[in-house]
N, C-alpha and C positions, 0 to 999 in steps of 0.2 A: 613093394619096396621092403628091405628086410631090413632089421634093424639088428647090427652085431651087440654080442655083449660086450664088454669094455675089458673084459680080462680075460676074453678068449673070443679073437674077430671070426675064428669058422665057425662061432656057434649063432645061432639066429635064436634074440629074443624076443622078436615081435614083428610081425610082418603088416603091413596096410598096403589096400590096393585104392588109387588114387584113379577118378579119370579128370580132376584138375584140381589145382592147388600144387605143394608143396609141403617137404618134411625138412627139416634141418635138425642134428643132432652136435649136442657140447660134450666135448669129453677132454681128457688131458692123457688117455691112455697112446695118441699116436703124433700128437703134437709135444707132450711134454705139459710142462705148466706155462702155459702163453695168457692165461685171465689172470687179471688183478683180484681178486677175493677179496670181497667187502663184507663178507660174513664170515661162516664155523668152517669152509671149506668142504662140507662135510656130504657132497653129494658127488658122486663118479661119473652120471651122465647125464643129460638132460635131452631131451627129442621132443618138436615142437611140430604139429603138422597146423600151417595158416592158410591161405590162400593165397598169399606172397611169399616167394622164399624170403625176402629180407624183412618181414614179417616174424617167418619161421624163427631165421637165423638171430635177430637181434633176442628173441624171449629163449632163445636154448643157452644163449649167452648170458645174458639176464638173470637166466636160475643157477646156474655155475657159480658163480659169479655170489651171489646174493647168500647162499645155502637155503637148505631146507624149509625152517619156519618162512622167510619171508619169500620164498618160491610160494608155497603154498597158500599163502596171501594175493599173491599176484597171478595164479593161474584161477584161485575160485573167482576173485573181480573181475577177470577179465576172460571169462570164460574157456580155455584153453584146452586144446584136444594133444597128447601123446602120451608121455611116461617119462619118470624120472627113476633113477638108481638112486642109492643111497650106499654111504661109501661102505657098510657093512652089509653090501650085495643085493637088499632089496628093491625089488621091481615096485614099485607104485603105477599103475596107468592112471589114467586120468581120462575124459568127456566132459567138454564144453563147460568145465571146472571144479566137478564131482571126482575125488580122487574113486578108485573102483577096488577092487578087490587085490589087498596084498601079496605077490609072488616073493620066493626066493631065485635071484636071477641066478 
């Protein structure tokens, strides 16, 4: 499963190979701005891999949604596996709520 970047979809920033579960990603690059923002706004994509996609989909939502600090709140409680953007391009991944080592996406 490839994961595009949000400001250029032929490029692939992160790829996971699944044999169950699900991955769902928030962005605003191909829908427009369709989330309500309850926070800084301040994140460009969010990719959630659960074990249910409406799992996946409601925390990709969630961190859109929320911004940064309290993303990050909410994926170390609740252990959470994919990667978030940050609207100044970088890559954060994340494991079971360990943010991992900073990219420029």
């Amino acid at each position: 499963m490839g994961i595009e970047d949000p400001t250029n979809p032929q490029r692939i920033i992160a790829a996971y190979e699944l044999a169950n579960g699900a991955v769902a990603t928030s962005a605003e690059n191909k829908r427009g701005h369709h989330i309500r923002h309850t926070g800084p706004g301040n994140l460009a994509q969010v990719t959630v891999l659960a074990d249910h996609l409406a799992d996946a989909d409601v925390w990709a939502t969630a961190g859109m949604a929320g911004g940064k600090a309290r993303w990050q709140t909410h994926l170390a409680a609740n252990q959470l596996t994919g990667l978030y953007i940050t609207a100044d391009r970088v890559l954060h991944p994340f494991t079971k709520g360990a943010i991992r080592d900073v990219q420029t996406a």
